[in-house]
PDB file of N, H, CA, C and O in Angstrom:
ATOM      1  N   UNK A   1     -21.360 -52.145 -41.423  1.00  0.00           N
ATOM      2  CA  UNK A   1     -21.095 -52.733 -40.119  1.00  0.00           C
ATOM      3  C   UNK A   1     -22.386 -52.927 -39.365  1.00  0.00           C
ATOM      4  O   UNK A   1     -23.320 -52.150 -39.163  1.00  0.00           O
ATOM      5  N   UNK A   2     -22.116 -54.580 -38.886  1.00  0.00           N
ATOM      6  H   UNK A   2     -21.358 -55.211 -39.050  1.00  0.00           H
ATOM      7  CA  UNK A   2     -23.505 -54.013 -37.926  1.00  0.00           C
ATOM      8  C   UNK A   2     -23.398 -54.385 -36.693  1.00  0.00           C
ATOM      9  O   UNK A   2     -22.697 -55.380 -36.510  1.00  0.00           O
ATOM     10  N   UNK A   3     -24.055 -53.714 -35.441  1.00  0.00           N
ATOM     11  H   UNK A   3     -24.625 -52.905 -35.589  1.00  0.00           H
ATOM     12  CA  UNK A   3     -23.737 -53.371 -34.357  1.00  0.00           C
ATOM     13  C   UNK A   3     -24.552 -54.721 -33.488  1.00  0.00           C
ATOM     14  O   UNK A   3     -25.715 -55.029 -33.748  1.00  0.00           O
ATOM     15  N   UNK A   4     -23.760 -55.395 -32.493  1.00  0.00           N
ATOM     16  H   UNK A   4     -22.815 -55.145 -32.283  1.00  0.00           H
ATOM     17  CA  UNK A   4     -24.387 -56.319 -32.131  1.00  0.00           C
ATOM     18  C   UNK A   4     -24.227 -56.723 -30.307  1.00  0.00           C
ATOM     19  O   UNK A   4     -23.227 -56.491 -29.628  1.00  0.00           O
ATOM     20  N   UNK A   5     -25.304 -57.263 -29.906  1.00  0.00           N
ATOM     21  H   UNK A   5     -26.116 -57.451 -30.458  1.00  0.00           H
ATOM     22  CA  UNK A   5     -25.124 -56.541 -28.459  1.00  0.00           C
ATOM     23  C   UNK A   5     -24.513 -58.494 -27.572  1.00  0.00           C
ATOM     24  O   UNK A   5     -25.244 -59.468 -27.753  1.00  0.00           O
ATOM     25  N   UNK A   6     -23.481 -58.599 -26.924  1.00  0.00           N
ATOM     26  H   UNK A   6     -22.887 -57.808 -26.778  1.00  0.00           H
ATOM     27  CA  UNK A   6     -23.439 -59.772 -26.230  1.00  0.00           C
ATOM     28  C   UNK A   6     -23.360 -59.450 -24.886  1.00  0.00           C
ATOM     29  O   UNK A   6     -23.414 -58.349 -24.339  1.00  0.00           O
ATOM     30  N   UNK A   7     -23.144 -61.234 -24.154  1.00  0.00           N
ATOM     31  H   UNK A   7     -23.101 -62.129 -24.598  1.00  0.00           H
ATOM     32  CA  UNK A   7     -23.232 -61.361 -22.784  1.00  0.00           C
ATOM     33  C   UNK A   7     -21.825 -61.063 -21.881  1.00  0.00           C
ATOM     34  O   UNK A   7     -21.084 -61.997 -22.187  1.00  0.00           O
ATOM     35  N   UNK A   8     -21.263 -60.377 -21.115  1.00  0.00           N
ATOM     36  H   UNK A   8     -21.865 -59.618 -20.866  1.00  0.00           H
ATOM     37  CA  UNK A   8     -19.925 -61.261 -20.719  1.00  0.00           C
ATOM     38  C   UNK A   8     -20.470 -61.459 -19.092  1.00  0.00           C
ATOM     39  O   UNK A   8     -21.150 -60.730 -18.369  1.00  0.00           O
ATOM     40  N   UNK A   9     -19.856 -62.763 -18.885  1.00  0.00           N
ATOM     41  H   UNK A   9     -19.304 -63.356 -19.472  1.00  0.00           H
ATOM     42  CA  UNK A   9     -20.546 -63.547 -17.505  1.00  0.00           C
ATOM     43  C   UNK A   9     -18.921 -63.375 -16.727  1.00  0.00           C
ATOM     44  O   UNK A   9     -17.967 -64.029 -17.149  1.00  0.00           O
ATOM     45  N   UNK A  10     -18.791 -62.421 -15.570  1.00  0.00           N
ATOM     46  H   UNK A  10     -19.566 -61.890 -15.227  1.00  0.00           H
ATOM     47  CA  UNK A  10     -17.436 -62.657 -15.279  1.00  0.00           C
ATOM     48  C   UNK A  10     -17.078 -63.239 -14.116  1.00  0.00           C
ATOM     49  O   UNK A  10     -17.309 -62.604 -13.088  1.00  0.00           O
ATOM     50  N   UNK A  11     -16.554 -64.330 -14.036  1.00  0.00           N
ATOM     51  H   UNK A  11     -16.366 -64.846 -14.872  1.00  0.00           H
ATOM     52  CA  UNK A  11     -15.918 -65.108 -12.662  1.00  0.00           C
ATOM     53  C   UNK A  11     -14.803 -64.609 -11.925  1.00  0.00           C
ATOM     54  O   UNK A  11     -13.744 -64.781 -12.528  1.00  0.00           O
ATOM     55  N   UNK A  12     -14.681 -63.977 -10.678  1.00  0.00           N
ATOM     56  H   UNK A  12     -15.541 -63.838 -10.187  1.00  0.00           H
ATOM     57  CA  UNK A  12     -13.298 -63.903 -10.105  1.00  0.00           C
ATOM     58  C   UNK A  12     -12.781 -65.248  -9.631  1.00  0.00           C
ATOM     59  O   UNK A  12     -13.396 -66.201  -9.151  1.00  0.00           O
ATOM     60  N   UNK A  13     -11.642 -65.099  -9.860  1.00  0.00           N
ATOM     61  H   UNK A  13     -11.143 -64.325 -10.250  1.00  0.00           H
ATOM     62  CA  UNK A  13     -10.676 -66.555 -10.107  1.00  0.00           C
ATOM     63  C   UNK A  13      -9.854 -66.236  -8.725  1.00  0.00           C
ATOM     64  O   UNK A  13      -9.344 -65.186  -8.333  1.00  0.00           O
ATOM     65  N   UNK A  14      -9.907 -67.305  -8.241  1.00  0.00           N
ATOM     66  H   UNK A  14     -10.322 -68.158  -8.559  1.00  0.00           H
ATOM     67  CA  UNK A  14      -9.136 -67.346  -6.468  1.00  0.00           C
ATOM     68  C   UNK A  14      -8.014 -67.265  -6.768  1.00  0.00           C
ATOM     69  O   UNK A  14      -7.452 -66.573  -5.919  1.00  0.00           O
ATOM     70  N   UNK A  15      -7.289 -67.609  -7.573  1.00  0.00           N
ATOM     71  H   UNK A  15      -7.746 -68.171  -8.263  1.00  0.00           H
ATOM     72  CA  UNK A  15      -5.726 -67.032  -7.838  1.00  0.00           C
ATOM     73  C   UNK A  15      -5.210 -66.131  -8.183  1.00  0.00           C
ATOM     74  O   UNK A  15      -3.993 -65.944  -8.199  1.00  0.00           O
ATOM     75  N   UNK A  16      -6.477 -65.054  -8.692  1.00  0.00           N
ATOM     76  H   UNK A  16      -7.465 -65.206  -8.679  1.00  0.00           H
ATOM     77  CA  UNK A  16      -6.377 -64.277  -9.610  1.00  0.00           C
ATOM     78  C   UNK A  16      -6.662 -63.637 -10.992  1.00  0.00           C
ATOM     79  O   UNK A  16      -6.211 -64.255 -11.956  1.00  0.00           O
ATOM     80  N   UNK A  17      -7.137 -62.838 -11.159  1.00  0.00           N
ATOM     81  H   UNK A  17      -7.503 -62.336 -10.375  1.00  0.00           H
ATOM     82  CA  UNK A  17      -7.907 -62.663 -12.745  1.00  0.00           C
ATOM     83  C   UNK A  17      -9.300 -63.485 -12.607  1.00  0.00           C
ATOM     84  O   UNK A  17      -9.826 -64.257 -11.806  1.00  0.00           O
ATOM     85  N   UNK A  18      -9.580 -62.898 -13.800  1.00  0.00           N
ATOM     86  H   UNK A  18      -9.153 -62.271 -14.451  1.00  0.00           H
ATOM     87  CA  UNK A  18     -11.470 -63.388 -13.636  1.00  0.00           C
ATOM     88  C   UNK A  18     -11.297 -63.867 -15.537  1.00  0.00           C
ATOM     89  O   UNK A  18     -10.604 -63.468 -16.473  1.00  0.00           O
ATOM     90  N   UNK A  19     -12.369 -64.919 -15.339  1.00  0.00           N
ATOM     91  H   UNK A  19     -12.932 -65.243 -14.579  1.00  0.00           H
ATOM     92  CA  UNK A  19     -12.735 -65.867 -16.412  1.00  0.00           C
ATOM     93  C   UNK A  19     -13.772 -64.912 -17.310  1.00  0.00           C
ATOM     94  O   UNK A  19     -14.700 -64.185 -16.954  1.00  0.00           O
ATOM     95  N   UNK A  20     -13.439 -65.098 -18.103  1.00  0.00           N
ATOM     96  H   UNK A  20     -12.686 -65.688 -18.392  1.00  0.00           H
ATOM     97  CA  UNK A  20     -15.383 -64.344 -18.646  1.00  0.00           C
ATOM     98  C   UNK A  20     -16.120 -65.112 -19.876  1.00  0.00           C
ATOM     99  O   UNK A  20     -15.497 -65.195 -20.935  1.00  0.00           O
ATOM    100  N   UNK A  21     -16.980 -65.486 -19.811  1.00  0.00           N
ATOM    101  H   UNK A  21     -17.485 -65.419 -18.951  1.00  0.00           H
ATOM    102  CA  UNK A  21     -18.001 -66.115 -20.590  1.00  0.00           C
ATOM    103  C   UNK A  21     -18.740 -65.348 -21.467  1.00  0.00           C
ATOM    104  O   UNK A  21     -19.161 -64.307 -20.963  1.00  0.00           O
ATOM    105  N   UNK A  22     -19.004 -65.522 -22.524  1.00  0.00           N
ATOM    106  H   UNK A  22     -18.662 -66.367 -22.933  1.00  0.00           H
ATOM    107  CA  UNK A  22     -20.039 -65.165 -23.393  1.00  0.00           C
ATOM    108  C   UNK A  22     -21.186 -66.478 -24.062  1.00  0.00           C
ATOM    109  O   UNK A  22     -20.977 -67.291 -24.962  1.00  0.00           O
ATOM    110  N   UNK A  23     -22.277 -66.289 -23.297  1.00  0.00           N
ATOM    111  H   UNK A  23     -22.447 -65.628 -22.566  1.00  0.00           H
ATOM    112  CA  UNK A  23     -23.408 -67.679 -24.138  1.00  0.00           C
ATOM    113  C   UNK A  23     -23.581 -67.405 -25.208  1.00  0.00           C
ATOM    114  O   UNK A  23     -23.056 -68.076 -26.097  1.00  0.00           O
ATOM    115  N   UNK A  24     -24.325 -66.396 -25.471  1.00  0.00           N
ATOM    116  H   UNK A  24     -24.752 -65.851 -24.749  1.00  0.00           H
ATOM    117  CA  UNK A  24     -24.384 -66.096 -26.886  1.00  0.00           C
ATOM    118  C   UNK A  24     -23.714 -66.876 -28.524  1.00  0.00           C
ATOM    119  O   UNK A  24     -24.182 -67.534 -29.453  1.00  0.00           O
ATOM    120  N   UNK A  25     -22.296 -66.269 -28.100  1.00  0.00           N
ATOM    121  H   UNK A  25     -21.916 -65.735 -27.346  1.00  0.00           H
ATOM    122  CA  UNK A  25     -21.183 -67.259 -29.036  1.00  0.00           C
ATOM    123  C   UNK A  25     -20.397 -68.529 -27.928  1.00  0.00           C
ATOM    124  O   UNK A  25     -19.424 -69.232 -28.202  1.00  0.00           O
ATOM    125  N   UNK A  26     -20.888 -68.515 -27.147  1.00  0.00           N
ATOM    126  H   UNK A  26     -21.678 -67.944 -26.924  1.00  0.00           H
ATOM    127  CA  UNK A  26     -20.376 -69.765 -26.339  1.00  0.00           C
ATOM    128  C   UNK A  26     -18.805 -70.254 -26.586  1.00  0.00           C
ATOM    129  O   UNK A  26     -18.383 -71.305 -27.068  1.00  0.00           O
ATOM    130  N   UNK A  27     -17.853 -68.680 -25.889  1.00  0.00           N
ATOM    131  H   UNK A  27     -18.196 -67.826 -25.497  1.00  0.00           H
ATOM    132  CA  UNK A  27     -16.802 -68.371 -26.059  1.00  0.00           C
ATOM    133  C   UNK A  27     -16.205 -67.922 -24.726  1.00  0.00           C
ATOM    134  O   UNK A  27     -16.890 -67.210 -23.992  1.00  0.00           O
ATOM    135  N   UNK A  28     -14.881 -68.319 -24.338  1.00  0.00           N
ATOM    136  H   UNK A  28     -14.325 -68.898 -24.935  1.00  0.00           H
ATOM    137  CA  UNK A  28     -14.574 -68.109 -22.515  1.00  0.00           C
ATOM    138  C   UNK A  28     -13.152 -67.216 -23.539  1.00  0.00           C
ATOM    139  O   UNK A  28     -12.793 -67.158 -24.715  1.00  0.00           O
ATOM    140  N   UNK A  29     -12.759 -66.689 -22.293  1.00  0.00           N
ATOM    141  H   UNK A  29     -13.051 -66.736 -21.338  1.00  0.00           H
ATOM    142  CA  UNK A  29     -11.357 -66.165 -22.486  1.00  0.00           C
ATOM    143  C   UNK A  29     -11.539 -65.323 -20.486  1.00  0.00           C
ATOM    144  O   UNK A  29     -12.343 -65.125 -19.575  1.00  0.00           O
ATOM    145  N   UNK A  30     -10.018 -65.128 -20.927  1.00  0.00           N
ATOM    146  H   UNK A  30      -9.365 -65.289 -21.667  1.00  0.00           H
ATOM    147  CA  UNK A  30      -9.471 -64.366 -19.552  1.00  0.00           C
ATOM    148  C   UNK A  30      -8.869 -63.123 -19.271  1.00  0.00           C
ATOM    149  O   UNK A  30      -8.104 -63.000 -20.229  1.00  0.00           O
ATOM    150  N   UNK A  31      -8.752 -62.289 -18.682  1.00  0.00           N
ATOM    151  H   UNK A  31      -9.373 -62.389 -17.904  1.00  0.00           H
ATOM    152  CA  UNK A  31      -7.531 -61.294 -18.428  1.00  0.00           C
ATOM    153  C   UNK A  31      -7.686 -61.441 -16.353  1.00  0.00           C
ATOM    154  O   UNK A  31      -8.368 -61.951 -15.464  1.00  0.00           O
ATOM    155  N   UNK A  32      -6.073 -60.263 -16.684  1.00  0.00           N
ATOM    156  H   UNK A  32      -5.519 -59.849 -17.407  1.00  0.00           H
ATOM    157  CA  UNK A  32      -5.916 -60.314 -15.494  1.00  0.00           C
ATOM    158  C   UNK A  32      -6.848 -59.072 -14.357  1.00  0.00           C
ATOM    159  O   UNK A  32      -6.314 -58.722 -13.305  1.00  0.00           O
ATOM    160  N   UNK A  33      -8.068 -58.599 -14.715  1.00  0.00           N
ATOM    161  H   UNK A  33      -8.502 -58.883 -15.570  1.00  0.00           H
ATOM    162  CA  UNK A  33      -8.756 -57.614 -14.233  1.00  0.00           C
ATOM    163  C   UNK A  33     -10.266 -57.626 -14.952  1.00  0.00           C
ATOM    164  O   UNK A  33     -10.498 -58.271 -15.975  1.00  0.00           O
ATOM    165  N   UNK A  34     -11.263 -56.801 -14.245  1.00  0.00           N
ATOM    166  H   UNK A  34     -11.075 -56.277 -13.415  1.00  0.00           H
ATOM    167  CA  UNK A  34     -12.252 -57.171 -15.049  1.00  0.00           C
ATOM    168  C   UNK A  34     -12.833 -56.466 -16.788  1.00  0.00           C
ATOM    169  O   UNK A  34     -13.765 -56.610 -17.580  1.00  0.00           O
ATOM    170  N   UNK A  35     -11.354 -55.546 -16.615  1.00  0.00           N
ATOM    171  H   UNK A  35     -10.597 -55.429 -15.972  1.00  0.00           H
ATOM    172  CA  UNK A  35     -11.692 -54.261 -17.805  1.00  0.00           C
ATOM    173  C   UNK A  35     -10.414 -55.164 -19.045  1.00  0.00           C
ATOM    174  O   UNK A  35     -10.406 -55.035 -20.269  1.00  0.00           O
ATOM    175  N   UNK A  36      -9.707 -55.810 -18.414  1.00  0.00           N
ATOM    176  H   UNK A  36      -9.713 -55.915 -17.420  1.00  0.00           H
ATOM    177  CA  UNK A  36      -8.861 -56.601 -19.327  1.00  0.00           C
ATOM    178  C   UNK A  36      -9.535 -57.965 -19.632  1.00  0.00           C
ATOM    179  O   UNK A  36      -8.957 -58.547 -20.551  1.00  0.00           O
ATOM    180  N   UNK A  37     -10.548 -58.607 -19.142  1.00  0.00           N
ATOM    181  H   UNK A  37     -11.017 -58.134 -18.396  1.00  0.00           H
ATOM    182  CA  UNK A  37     -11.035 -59.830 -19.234  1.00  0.00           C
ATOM    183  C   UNK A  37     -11.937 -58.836 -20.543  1.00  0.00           C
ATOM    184  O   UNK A  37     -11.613 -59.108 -21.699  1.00  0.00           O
ATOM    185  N   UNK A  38     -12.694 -58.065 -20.405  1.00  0.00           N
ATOM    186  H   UNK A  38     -12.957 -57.843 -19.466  1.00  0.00           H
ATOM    187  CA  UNK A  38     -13.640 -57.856 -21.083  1.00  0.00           C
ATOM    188  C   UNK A  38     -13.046 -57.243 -22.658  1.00  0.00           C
ATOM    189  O   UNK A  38     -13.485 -57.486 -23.782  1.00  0.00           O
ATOM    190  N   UNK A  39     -12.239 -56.634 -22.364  1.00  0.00           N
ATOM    191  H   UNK A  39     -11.883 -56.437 -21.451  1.00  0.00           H
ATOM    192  CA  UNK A  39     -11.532 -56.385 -23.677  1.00  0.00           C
ATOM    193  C   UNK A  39     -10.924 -57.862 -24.581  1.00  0.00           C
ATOM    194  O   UNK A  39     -10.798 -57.937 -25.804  1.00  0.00           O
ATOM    195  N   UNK A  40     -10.678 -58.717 -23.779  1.00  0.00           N
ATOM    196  H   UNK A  40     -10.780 -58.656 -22.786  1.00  0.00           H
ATOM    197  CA  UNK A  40      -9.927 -59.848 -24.230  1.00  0.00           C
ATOM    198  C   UNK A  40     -11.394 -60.634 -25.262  1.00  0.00           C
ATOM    199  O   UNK A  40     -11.373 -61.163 -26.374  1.00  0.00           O
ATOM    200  N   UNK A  41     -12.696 -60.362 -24.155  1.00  0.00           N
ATOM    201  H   UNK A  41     -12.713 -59.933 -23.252  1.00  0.00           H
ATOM    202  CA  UNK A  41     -14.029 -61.264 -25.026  1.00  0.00           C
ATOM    203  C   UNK A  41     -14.114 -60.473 -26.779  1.00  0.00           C
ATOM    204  O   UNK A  41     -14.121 -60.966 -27.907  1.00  0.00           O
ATOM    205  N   UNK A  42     -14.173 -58.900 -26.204  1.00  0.00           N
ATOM    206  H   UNK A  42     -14.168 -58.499 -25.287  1.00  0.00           H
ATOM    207  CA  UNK A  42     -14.756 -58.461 -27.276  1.00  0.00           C
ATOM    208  C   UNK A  42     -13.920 -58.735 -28.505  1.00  0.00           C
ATOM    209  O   UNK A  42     -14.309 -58.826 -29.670  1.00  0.00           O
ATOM    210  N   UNK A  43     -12.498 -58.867 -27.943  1.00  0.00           N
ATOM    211  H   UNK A  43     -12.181 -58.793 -26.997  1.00  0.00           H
ATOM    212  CA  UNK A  43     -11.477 -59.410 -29.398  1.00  0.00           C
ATOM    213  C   UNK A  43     -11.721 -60.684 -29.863  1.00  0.00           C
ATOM    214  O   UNK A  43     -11.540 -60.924 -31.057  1.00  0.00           O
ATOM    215  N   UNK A  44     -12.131 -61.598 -29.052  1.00  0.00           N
ATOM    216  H   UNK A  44     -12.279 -61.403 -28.082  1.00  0.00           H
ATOM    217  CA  UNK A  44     -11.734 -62.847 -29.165  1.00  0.00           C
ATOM    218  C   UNK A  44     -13.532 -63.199 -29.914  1.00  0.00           C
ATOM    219  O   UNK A  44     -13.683 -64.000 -30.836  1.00  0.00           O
ATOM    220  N   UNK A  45     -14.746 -62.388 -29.251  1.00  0.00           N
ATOM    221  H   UNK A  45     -14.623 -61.737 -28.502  1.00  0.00           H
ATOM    222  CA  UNK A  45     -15.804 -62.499 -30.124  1.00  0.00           C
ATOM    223  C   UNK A  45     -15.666 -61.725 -31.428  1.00  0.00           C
ATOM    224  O   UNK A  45     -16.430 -62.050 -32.337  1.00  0.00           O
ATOM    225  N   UNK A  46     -14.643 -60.576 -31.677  1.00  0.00           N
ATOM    226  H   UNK A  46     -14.022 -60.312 -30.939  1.00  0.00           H
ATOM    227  CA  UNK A  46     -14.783 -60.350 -33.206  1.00  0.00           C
ATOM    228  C   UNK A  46     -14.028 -61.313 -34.110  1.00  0.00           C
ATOM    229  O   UNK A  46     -14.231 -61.478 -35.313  1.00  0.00           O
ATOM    230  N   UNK A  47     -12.988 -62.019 -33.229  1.00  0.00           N
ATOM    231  H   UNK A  47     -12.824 -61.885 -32.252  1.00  0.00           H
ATOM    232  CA  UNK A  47     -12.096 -62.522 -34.369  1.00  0.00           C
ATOM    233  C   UNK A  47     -13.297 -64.162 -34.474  1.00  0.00           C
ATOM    234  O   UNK A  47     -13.487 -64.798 -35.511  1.00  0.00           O
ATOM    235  N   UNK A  48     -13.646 -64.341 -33.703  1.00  0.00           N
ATOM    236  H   UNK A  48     -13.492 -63.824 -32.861  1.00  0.00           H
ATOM    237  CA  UNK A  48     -14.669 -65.391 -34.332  1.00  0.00           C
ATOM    238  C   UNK A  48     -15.839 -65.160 -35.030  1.00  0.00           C
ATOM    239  O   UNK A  48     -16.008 -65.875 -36.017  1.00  0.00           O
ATOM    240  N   UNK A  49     -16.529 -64.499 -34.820  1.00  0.00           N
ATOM    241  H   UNK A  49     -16.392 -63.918 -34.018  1.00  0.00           H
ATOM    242  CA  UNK A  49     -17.355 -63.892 -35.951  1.00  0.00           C
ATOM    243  C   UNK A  49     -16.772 -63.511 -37.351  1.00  0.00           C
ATOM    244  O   UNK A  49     -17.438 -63.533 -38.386  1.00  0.00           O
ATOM    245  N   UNK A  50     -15.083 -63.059 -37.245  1.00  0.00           N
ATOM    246  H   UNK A  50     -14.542 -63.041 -36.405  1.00  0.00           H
ATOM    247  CA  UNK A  50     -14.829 -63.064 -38.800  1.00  0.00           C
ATOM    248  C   UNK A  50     -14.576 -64.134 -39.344  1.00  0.00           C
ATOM    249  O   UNK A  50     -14.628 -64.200 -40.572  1.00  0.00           O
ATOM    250  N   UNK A  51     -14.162 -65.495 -38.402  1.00  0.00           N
ATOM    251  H   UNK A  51     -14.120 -65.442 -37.405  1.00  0.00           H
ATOM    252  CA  UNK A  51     -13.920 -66.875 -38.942  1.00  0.00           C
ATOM    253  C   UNK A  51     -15.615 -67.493 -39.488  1.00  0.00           C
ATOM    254  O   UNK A  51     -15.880 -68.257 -40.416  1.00  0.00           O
ATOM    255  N   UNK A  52     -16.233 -67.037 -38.828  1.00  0.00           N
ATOM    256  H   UNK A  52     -16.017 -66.417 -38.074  1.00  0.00           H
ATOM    257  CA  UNK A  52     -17.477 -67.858 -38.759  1.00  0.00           C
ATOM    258  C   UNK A  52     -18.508 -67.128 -40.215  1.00  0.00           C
ATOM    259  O   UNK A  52     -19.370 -67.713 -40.871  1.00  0.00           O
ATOM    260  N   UNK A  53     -18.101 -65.938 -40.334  1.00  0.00           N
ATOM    261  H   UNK A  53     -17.401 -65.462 -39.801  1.00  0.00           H
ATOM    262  CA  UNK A  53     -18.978 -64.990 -41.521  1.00  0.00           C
ATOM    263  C   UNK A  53     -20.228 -64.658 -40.796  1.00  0.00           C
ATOM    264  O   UNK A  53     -21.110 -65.482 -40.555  1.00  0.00           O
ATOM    265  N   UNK A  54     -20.260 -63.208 -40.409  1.00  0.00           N
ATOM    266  H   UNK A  54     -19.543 -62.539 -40.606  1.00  0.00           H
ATOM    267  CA  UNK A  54     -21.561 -62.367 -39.877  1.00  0.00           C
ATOM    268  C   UNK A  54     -22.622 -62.806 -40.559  1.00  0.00           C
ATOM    269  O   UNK A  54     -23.325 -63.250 -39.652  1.00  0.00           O
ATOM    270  N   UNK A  55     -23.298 -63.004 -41.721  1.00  0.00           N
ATOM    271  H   UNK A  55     -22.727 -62.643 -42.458  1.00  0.00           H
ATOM    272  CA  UNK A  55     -24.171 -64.040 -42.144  1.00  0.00           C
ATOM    273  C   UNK A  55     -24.518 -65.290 -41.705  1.00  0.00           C
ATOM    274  O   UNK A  55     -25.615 -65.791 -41.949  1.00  0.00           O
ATOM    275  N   UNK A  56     -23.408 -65.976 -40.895  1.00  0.00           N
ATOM    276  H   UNK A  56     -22.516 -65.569 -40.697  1.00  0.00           H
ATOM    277  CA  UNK A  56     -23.865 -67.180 -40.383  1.00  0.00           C
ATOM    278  C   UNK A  56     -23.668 -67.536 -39.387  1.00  0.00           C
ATOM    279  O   UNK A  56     -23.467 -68.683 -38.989  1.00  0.00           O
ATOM    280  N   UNK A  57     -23.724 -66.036 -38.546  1.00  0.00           N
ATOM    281  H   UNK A  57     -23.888 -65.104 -38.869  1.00  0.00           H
ATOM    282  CA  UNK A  57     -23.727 -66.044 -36.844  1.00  0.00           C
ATOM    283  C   UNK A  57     -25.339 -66.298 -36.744  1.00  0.00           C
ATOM    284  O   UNK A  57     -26.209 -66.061 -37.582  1.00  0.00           O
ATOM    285  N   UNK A  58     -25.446 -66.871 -35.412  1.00  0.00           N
ATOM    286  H   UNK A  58     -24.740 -67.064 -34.731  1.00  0.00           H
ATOM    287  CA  UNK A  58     -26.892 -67.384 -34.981  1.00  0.00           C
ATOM    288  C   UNK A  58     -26.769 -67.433 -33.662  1.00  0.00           C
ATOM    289  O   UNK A  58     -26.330 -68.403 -33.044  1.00  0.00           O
ATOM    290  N   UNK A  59     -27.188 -66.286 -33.131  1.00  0.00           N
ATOM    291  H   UNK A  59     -27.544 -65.498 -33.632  1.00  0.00           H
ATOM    292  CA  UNK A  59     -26.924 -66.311 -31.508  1.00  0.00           C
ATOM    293  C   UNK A  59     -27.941 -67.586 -30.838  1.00  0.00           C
ATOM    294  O   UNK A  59     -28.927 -67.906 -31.503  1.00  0.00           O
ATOM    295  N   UNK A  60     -27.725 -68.163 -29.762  1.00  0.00           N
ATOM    296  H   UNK A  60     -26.924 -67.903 -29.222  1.00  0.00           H
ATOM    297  CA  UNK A  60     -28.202 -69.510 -28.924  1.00  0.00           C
ATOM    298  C   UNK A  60     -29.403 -68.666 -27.971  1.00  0.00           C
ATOM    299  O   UNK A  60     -28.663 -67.728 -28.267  1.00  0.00           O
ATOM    300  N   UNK A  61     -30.155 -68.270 -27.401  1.00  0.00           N
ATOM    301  H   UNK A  61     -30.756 -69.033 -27.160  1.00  0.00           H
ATOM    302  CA  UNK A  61     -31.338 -68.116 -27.121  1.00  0.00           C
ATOM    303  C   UNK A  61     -31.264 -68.326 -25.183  1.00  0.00           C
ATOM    304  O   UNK A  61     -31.537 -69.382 -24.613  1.00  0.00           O
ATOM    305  N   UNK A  62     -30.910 -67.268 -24.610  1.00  0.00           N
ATOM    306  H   UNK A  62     -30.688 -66.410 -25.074  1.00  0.00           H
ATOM    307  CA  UNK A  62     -29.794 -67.242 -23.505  1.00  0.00           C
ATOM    308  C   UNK A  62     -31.531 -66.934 -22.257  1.00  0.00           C
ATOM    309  O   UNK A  62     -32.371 -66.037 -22.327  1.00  0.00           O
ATOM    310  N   UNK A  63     -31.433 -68.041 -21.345  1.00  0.00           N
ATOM    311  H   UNK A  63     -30.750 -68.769 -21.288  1.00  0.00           H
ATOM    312  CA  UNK A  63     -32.677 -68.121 -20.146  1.00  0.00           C
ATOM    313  C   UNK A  63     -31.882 -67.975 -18.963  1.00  0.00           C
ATOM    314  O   UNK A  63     -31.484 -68.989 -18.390  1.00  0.00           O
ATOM    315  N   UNK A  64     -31.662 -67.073 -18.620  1.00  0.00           N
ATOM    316  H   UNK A  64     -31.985 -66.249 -19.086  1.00  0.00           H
ATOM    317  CA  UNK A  64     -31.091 -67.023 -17.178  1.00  0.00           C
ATOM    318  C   UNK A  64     -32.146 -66.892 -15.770  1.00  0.00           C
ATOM    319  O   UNK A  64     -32.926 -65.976 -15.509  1.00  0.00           O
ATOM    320  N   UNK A  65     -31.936 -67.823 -15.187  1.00  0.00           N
ATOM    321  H   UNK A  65     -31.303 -68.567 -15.398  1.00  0.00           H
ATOM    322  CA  UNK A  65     -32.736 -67.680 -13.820  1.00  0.00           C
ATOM    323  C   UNK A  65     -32.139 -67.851 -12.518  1.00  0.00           C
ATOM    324  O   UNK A  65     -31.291 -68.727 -12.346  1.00  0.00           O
ATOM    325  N   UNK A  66     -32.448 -67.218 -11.749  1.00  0.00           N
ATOM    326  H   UNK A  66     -33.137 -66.507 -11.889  1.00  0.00           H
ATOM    327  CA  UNK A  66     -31.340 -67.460 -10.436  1.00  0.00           C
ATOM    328  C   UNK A  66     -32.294 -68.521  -9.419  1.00  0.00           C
ATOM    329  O   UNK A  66     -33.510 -68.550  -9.228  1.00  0.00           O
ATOM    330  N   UNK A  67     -30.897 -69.574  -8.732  1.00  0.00           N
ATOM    331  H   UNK A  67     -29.909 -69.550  -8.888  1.00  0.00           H
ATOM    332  CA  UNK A  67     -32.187 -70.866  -8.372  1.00  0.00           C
ATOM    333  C   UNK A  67     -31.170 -70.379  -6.912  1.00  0.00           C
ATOM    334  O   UNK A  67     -30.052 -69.868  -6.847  1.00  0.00           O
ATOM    335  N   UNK A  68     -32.530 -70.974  -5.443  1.00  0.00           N
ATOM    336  H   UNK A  68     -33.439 -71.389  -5.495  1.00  0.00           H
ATOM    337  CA  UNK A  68     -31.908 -70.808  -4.212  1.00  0.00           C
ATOM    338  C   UNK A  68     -31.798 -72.537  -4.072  1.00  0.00           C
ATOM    339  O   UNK A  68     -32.585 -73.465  -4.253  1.00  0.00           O
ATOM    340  N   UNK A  69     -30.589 -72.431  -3.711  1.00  0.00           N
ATOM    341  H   UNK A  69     -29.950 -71.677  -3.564  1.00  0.00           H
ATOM    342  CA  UNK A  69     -30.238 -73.771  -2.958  1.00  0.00           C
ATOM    343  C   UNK A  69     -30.666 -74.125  -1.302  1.00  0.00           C
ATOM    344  O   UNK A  69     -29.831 -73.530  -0.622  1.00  0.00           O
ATOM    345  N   UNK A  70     -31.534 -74.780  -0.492  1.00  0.00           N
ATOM    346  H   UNK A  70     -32.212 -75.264  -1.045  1.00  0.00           H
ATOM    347  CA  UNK A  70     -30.796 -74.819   0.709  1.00  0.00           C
ATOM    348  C   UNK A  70     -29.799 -76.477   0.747  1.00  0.00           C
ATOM    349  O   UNK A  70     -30.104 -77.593   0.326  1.00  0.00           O
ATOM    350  N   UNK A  71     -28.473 -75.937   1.488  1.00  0.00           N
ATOM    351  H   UNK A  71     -28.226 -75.030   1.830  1.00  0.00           H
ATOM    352  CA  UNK A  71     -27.692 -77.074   1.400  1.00  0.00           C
ATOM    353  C   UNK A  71     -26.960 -77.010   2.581  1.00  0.00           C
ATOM    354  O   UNK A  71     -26.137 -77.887   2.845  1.00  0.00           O
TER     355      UNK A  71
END
């Protein structure tokens, strides 16, 4: 097994529940809380990594910068 570290980016959703993002595998999913959103990524990033074959994962190369707007 090998141990592998990702992003989750989490949005609270005005209706409710929060969105969560991962760049890395450039994969969204949801729950209704932020400990259920995050459980939902880590399933939803293993079950794609087993579609995809851990050999031919290639994480995307993730630049985050925070920009000020004035508007």
């Amino acid at each position: 097994m090998k141990r592998i570290i990702i992003t989750a980016e989490l949005i609270e959703e005005e209706e409710g529940g929060y969105t969560v993002y991962c760049p890395e595998l450039d994969i969204y999913t949801q729950g209704d809380d932020i400990e259920d959103a995050i459980s939902n990524l880590k399933e939803a990033a293993e079950l794609h990594i087993e579609e995809l074959g851990i050999e031919n994962l290639r994480f995307k190369e993730i630049k985050r910068r925070e920009i000020q707007l004035v508007v």
